[in-house]
C-alpha positions as CSV (number, residue, x, y, z in Angstrom):
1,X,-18.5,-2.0,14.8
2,X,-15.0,-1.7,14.4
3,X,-12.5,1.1,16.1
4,X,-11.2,3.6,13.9
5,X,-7.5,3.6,13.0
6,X,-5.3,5.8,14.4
7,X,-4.3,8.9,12.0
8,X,-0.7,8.3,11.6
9,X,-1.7,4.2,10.1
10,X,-1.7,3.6,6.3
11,X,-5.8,3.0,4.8
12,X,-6.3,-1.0,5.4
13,X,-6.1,-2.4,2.2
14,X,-8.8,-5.5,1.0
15,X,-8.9,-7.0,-1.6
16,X,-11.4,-9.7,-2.9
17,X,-11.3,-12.1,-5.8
18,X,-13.3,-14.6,-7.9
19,X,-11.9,-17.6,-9.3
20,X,-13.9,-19.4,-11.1
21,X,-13.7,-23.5,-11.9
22,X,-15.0,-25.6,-14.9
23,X,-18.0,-27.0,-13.3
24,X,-18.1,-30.4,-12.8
25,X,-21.1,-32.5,-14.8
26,X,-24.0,-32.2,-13.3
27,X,-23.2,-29.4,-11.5
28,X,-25.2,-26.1,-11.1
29,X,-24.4,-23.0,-12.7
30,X,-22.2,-21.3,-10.7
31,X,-20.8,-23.7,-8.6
32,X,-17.1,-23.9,-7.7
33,X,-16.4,-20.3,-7.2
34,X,-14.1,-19.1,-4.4
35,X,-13.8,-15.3,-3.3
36,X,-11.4,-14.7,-0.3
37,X,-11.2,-11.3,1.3
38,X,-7.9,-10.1,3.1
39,X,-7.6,-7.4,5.4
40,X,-3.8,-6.0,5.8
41,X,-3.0,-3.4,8.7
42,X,-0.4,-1.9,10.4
43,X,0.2,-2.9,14.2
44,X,-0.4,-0.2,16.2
45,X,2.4,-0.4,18.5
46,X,4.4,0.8,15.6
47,X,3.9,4.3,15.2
48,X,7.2,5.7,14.6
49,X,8.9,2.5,12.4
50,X,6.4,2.4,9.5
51,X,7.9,5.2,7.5
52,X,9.6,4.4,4.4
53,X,13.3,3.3,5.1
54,X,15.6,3.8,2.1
55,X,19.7,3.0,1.9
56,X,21.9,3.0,-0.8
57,X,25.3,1.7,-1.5
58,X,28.2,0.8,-4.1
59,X,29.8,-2.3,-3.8
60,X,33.0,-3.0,-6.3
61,X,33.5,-6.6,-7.1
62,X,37.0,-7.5,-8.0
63,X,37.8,-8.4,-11.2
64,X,37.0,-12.0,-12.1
65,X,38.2,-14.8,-14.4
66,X,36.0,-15.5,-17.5
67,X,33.1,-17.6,-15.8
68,X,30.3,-17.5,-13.6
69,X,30.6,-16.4,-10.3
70,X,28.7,-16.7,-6.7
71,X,29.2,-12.7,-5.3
72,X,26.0,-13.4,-2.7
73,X,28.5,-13.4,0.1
74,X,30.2,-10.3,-1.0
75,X,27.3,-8.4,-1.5
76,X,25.6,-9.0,2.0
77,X,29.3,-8.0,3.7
78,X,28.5,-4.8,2.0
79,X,25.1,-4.1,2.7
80,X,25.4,-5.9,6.1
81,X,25.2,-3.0,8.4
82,X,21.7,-1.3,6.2
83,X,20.4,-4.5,5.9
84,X,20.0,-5.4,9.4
85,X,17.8,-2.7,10.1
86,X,15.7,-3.8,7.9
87,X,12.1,-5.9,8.7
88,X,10.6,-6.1,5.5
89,X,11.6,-4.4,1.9
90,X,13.4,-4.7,-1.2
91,X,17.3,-5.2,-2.1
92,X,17.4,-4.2,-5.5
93,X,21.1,-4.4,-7.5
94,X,22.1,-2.9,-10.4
95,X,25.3,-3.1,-12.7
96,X,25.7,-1.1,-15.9
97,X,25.4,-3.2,-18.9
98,X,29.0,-3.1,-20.7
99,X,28.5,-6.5,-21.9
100,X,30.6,-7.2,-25.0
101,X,27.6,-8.3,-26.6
102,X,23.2,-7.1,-26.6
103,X,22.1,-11.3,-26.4
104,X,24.3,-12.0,-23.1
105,X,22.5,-9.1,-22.1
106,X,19.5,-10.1,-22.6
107,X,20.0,-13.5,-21.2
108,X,21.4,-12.4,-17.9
109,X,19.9,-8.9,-17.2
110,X,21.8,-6.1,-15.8
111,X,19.2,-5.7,-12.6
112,X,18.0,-8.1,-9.5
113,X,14.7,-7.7,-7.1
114,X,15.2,-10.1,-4.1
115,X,12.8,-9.5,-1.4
116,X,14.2,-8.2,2.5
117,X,12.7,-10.4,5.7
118,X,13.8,-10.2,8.8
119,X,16.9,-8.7,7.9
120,X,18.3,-10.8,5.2
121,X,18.1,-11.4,1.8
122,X,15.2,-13.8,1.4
123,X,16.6,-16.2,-0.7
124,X,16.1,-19.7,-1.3
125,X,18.5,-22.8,-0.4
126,X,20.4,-23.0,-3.8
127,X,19.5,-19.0,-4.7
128,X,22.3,-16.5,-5.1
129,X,23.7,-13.6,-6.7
130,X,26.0,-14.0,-9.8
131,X,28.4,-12.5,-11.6
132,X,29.1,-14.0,-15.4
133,X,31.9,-12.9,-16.9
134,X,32.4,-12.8,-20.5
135,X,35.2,-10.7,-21.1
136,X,38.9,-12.2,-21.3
137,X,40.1,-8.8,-19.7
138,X,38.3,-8.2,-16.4
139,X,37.7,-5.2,-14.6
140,X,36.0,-4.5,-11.0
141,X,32.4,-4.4,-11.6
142,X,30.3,-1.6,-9.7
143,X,27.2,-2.9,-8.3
144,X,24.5,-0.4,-6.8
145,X,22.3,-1.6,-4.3
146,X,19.3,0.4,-3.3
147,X,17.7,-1.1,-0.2
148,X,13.6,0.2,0.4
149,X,11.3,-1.1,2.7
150,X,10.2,-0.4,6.7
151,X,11.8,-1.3,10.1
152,X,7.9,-2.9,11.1
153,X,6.6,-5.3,8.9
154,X,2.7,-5.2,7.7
155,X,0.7,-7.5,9.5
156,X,-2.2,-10.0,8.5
157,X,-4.9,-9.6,10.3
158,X,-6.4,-13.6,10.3
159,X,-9.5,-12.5,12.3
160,X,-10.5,-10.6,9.3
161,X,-9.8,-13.1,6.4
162,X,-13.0,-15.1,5.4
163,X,-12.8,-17.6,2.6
164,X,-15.9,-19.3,1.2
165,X,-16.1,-22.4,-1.2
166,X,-18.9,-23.4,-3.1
167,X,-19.0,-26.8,-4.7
């Protein structure tokens, strides 16, 4: 029997799934299914960190050349203090679309998800922001960054997770 959770922790969350395979020739009915429960909690030791953490803030880009350009670097300086505090969350950017034209719109977006660990933005080796230009006549761009997430991250707890194949 397990110990209840304490009042202030968020419901443990499982979920379980079936996947099921083309069975091989021969095979019985049924065969190659896999169904994998995971149970997600909150340490306890973090009673006071889980609430929601939100910051938002502006960051004006100078104006550029016509081109594509990497901005990661200037967008961390100005997130840098928020973004620290930080364990786990969400840095989502925004720029008003004043694109000269609806297709490079389209192609590039006007918005950008990129998940929070640790602290930073977790990007990959050759990931990073841009900025495209397209207009002969540049202007600073406004970019809004909304950063969501907790100071404690939610935890997997392994002891729980039970996978079963059958072949």
């Amino acid at each position: 029997m397990q110990a209840a959770a304490p009042a202030w922790a968020p419901p443990i969350v499982s979920s379980a799934s079936a996947v099921s395979a083309r069975p091989r020739r021969g095979a019985r009915a049924g065969a190659g299914a896999v169904r994998c429960e995971l149970a997600v909690s909150a340490p306890s030791s973090a009673a006071g960190s889980l609430a929601p953490r939100w910051a938002q803030r502006t960051v004006v880009i100078p104006p550029q050349r016509r081109g594509c350009h990497l901005i990661t670097p200037k967008i961390v300086n100005g997130i840098r203090d928020d973004l620290s505090e930080f364990k786990c969350g969400m840095a989502h950017l925004f720029w008003p679309d004043d694109m000269p034209a609806h297709i490079k719109s389209s192609m590039f977006g006007c918005a950008l998800t990129i998940p929070i660990t640790d602290g930073r933005l977790n990007m990959g080796t050759w990931q990073g922001i841009w900025l495209c230009e397209h207009r002969d006549y540049a202007t600073p761009r406004q970019i809004v960054i909304t950063l969501m997430g907790s100071k404690s991250p939610m935890t997997i707890d392994t002891n729980s997770c039970k996978c079963n194949m059958t072949i």
